[in-house]
MDTraj code that builds the backbone (N, CA, C; nanometers):
import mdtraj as md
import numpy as np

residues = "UNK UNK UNK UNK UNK UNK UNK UNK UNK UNK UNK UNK UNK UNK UNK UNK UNK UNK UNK UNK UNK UNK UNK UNK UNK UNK UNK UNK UNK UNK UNK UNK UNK UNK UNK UNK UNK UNK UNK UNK UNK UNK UNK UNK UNK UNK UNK UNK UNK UNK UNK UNK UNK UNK UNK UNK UNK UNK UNK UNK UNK UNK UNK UNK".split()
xyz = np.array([
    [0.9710, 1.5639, 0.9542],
    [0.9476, 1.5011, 0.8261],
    [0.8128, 1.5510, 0.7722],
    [0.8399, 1.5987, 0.6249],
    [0.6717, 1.6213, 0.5927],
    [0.6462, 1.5209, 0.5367],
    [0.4907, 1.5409, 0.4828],
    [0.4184, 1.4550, 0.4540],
    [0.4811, 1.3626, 0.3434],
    [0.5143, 1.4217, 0.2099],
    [0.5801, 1.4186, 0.1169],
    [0.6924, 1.3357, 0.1367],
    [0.8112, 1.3551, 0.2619],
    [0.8593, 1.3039, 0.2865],
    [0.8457, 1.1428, 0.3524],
    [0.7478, 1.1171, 0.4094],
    [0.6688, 0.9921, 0.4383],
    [0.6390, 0.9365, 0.3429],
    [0.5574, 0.9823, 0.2445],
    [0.5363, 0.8816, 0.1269],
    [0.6190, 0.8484, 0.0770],
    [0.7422, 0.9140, 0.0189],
    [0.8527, 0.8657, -0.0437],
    [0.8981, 0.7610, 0.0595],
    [0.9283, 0.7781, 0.1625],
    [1.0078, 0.6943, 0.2659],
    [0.8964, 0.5715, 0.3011],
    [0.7696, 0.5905, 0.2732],
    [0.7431, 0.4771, 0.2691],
    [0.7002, 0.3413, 0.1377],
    [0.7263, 0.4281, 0.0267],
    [0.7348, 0.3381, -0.0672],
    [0.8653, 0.2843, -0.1413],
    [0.9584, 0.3917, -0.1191],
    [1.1196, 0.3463, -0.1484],
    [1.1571, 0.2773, -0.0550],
    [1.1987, 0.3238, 0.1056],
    [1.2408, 0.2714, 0.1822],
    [1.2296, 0.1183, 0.2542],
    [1.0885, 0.1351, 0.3020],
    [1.0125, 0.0424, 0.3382],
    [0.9193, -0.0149, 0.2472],
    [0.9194, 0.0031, 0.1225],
    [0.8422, -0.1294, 0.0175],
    [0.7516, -0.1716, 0.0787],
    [0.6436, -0.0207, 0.1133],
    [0.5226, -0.0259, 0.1581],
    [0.3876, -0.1304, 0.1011],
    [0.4583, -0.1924, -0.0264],
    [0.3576, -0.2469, -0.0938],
    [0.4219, -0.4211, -0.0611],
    [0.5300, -0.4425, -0.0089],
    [0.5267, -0.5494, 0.0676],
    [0.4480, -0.5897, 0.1720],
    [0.3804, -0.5301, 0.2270],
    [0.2876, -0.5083, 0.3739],
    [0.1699, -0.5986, 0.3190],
    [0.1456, -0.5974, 0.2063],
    [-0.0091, -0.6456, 0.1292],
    [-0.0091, -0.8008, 0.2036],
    [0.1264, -0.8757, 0.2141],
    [0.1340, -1.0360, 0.2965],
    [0.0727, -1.0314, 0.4191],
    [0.0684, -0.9111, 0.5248],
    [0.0666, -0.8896, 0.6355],
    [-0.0803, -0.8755, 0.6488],
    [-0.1252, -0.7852, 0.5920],
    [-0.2830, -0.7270, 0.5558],
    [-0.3213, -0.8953, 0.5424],
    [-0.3270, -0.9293, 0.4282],
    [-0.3585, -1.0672, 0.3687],
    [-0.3932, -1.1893, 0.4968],
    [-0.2333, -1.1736, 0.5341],
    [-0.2529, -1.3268, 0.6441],
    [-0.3390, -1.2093, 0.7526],
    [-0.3635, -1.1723, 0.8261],
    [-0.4291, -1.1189, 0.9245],
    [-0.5708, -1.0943, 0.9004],
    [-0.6136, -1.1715, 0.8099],
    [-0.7953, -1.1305, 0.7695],
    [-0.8896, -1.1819, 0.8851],
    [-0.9924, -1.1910, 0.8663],
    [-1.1033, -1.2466, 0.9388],
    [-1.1301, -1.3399, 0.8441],
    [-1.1238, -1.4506, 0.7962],
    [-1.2338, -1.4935, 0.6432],
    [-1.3429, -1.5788, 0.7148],
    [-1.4104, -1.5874, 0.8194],
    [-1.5288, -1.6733, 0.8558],
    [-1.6153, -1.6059, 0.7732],
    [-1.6186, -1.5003, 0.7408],
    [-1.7506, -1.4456, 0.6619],
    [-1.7278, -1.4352, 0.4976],
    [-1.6066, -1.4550, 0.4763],
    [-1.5623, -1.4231, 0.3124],
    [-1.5444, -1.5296, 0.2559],
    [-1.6719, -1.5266, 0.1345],
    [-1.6376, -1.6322, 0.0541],
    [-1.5654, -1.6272, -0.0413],
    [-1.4709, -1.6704, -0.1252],
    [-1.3587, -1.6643, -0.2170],
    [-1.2323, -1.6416, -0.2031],
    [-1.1551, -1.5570, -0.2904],
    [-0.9979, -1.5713, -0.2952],
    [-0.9958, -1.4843, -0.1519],
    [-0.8656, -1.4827, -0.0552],
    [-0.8352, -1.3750, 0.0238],
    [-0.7885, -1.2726, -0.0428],
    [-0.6978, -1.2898, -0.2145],
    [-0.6218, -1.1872, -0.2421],
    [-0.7057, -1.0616, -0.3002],
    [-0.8719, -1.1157, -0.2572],
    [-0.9814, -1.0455, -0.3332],
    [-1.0587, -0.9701, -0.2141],
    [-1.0023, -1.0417, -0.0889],
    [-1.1082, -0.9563, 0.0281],
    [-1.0820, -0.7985, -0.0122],
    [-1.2021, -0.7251, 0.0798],
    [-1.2049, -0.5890, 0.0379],
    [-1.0823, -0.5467, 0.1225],
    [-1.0573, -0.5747, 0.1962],
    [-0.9473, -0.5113, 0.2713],
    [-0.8161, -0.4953, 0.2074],
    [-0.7688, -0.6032, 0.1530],
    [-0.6433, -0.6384, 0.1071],
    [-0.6222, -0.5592, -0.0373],
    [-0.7756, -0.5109, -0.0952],
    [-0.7961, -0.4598, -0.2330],
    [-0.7926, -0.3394, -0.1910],
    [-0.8362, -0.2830, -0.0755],
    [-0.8011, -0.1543, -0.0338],
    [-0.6643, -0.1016, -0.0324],
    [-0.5891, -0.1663, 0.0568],
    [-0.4320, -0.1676, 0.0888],
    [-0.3756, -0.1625, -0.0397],
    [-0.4093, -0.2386, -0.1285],
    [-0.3787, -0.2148, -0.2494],
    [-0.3550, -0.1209, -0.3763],
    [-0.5433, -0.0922, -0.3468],
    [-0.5018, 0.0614, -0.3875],
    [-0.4485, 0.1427, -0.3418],
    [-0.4627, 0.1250, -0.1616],
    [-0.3759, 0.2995, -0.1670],
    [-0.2324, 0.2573, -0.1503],
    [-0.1815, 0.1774, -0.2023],
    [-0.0481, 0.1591, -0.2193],
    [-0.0079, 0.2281, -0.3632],
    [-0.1331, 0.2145, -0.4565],
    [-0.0766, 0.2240, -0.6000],
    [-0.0891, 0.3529, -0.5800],
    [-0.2061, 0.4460, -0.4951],
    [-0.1751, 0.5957, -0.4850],
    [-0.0509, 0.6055, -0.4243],
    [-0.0226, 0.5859, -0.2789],
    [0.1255, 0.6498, -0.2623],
    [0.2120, 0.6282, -0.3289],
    [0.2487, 0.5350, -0.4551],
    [0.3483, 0.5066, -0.5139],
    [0.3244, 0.6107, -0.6190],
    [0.1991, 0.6097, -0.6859],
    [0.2225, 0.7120, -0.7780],
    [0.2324, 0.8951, -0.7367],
    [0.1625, 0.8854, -0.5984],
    [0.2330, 1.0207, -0.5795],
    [0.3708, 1.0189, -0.5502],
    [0.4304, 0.9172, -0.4705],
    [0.5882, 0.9351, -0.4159],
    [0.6937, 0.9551, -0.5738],
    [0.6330, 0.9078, -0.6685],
    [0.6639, 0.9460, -0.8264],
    [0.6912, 1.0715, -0.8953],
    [0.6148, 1.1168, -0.8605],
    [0.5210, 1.2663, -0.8624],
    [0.6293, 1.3553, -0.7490],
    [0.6389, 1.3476, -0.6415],
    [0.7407, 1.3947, -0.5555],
    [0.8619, 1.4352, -0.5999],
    [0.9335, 1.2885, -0.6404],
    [1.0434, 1.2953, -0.6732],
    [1.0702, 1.3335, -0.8380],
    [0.9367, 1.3367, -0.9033],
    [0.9895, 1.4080, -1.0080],
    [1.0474, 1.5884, -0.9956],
    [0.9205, 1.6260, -0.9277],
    [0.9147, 1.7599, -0.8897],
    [1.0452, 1.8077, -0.8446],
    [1.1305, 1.7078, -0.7818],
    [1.2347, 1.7461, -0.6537],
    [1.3807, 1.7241, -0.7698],
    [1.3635, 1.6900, -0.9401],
    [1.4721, 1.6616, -1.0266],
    [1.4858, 1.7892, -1.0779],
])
top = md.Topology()
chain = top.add_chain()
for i, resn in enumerate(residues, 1):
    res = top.add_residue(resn, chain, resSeq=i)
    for name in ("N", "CA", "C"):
        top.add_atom(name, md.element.get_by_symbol(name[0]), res)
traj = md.Trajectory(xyz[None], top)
């Protein structure tokens, strides 16, 4: 599988951006004050969800 192929398979297949619940409940928050949906972690996961989605986009345009 290439790379290319992973991203697609993980944002079509596996609805890689479902994972964000998982990230979320699994925090540390003794040290974080405010929302969890704001910790840096979960805002990370986040973004690079919105990158692999917009490259797995990008992929499959290329591949029409």
């Amino acid at each position: 599988m290439t790379l290319d192929e992973a991203i697609v398979a993980l944002v079509d297949e596996f609805s890689l951006g479902d994972f964000i619940y998982n990230v979320r409940e699994n925090l540390d928050l003794r040290d974080f004050k405010g929302n969890s949906w704001d910790h840096p972690r979960v805002m990370r996961f986040s973004d690079a969800v919105v990158a692999l989605t917009v490259r797995a986009k990008e992929i499959k345009n290329a591949a029409s």
